[in-house]
C-alpha positions in Angstrom: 36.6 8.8 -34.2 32.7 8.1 -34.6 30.1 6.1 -33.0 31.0 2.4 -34.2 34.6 2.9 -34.6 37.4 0.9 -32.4 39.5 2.6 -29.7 43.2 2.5 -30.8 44.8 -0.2 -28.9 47.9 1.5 -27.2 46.6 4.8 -25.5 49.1 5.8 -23.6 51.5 5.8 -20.3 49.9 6.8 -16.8 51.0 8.8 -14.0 53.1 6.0 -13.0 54.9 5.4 -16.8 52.5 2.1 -17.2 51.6 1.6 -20.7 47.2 1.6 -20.9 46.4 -0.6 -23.5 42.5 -1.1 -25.0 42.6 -5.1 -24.2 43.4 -3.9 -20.5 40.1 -3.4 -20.2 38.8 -6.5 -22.1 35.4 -7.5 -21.1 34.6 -3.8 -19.2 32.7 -0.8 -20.9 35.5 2.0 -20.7 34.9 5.4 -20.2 37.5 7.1 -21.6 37.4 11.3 -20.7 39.8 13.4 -22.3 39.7 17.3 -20.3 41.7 20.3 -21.5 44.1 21.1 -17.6 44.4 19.7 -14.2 43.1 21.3 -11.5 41.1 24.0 -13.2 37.9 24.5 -12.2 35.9 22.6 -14.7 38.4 19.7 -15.2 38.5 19.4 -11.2 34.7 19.1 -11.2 34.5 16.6 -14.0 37.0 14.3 -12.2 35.5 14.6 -8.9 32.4 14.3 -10.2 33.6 10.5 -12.0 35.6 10.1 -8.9 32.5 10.4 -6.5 30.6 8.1 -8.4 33.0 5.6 -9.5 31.8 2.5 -7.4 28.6 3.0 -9.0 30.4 3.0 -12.4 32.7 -0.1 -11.4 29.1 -2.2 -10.7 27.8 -1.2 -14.4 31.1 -2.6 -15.6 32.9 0.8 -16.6 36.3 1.4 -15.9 37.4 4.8 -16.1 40.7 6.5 -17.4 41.1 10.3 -17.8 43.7 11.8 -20.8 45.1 14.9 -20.6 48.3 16.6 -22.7 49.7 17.2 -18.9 52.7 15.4 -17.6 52.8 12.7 -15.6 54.1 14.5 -12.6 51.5 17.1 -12.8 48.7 14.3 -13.2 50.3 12.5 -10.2 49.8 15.8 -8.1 46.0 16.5 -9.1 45.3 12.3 -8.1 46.9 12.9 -5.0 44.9 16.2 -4.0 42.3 15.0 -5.3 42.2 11.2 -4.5 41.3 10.2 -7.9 40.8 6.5 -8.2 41.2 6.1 -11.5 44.9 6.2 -14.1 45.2 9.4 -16.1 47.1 9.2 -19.6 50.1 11.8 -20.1 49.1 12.3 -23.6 52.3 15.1 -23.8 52.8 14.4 -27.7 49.2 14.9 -28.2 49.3 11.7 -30.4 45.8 10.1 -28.6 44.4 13.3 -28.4 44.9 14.2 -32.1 43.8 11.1 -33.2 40.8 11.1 -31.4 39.9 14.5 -32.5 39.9 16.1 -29.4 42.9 18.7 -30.1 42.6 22.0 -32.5 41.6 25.4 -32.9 39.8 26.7 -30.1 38.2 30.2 -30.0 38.2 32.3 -26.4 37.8 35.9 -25.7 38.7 36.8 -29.5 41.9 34.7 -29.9 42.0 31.5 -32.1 44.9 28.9 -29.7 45.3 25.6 -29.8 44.1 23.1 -27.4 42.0 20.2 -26.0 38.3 19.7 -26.0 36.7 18.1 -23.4 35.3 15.1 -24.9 34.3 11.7 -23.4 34.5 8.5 -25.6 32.2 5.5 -24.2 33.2 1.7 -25.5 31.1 -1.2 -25.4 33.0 -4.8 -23.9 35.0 -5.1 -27.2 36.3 -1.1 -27.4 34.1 -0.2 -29.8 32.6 3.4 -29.1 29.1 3.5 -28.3 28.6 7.0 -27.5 30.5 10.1 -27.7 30.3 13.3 -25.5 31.3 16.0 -27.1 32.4 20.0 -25.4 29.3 21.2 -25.3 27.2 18.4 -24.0 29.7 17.5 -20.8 28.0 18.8 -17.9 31.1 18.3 -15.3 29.2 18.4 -12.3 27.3 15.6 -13.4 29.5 13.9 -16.2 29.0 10.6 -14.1 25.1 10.8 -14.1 24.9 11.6 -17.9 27.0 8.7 -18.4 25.1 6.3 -16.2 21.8 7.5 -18.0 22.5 6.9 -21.0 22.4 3.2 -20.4 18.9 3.6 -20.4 
């Protein structure tokens, strides 16, 4: 997925077993953050990071939702220690995830694995994307803020 491409339209069930569609979210800018484990370090920073600042996001007319390959019973556990206002996608077929390009070959310490990279996909009103942050760029202690600016 690039810059100018359309979000697919079914992305997957929540913690809960809803179904998160792209036309939920109609008429809001979605912010839409896939991260590699829940309750690591960096992914824990990342969502707390969204989490602190998500009335500010909510009055710029984002909604958030975060994806990992999890399973819904372990995403239920980090929103409850966490108090994460925001739905998180059970993406355990890796179908989203692959088809946004944010699963593959990863390199660490010498071994080549398989897994997701943290990537954040930004969509205008319509679900178009508008702006992509890719591994490298994602500064989880101030994902929010980088988001926010970018508006700019």
């Amino acid at each position: 997925m690039e810059i100018g491409d359309k979000l697919p339209e079914f992305l997957g069930l929540d913690q809960d077993g809803n179904e998160v569609k792209l036309s939920d979210f109609q008429g809001k800018k979605l912010v839409l953050y896939i991260y590699p484990r829940d309750s690591t370090p960096g992914c824990t920073n990342e969502a707390c990071n969204l989490r602190d600042n998500y009335q500010s996001m909510l009055a710029k007319g984002y909604a958030v939702v975060g994806v990992s390959i999890q399973s819904a019973e372990s995403h239920k556990k980090f929103i409850a220690k966490y108090s994460l206002p925001f739905p998180l996608i059970a993406d355990t077929d890796k179908k989203l995830v692959e088809t946004l390009g944010a699963y593959g070959e990863k390199k660490m310490y010498g071994k080549t694995t398989m897994g997701t990279f943290r990537t954040t996909f930004v969509t205008d009103e319509n679900g178009v994307i508008t702006e992509i942050f890719r591994p490298k760029q994602i500064k989880v202690k101030e994902h929010a803020q980088q988001i926010l600016g970018s508006e700019a």
